[in-house]
Phi, psi and omega in degrees: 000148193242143162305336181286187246222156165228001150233075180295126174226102215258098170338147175255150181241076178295156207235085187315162191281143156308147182322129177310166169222157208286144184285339165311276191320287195307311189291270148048250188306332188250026144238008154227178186267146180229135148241180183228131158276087178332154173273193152265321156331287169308332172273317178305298169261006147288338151308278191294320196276003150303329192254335156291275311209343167259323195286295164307352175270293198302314212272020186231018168273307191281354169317272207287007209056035174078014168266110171224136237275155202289312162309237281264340172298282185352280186329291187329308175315300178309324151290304165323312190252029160291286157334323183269326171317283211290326201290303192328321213254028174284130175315160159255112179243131214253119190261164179263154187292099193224171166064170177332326203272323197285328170304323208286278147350306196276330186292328188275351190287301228250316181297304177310314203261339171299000000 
C-alpha cells in the first residue's frame, strides 16, 4: 500500500531568491563547474535540517490531505533557506583541469584554431 495521497493537491512551496550576488561571482560560477566542500558540522546540519524540512512537509501534506497553512509554509521556507545559508557558507573547491575530458577539450581547441 502506498502512503500518497490518490488525489494529491499538493501545498505549493515557494523558495526564496538567494541574496544578489556581484556579476563577477555569477559569471565565474557558469564557466566552471564549482563544488562545495561541507566541514563535518556543516554536512551534519544539512543533514538534519533536509530531514526537518522532509520531515515537516510529508507528515502535514498527508495529515491534511495536501493542504498547507501559511505558519507551516512559512517554516518550511525558513528551513530551506536555513539550508541554503549553511551550503553558501560550504569551501567551494574549484576542480583542476586534468584527465581525459580536459585533453580531449584542449586537442579539439588546437585542431579548431589550426
Amino acid at each position: 500500500m502506498s502512503s500518497i495521497p490518490s488525489a494529491p493537491s499538493f501545498g505549493q512551496v515557494l523558495v526564496q531568491p538567494l541574496a544578489a550576488q556581484d556579476v563577477s561571482t555569477r559569471q565565474r560560477t557558469s564557466m566552471r563547474v564549482l563544488r562545495r566542500r561541507p566541514t563535518m558540522s556543516q554536512g551534519q546540519a544539512l543533514e538534519k535540517l533536509g530531514r526537518a524540512i522532509e520531515y515537516l512537509y510529508d507528515s502535514r501534506v498527508y495529515q491534511k490531505a495536501g493542504e498547507l497553512s501559511s505558519n507551516e509554509l512559512e517554516s518550511v521556507q525558513t528551513l530551506m533557506r536555513l539550508s541554503r545559508e549553511v551550503f553558501m557558507q560550504c569551501r567551494e573547491i574549484a576542480p583542476e583541469p586534468s584527465g581525459l575530458k580536459f585533453w580531449l577539450s584542449r586537442l579539439f581547441t588546437a585542431r579548431r584554431a589550426a
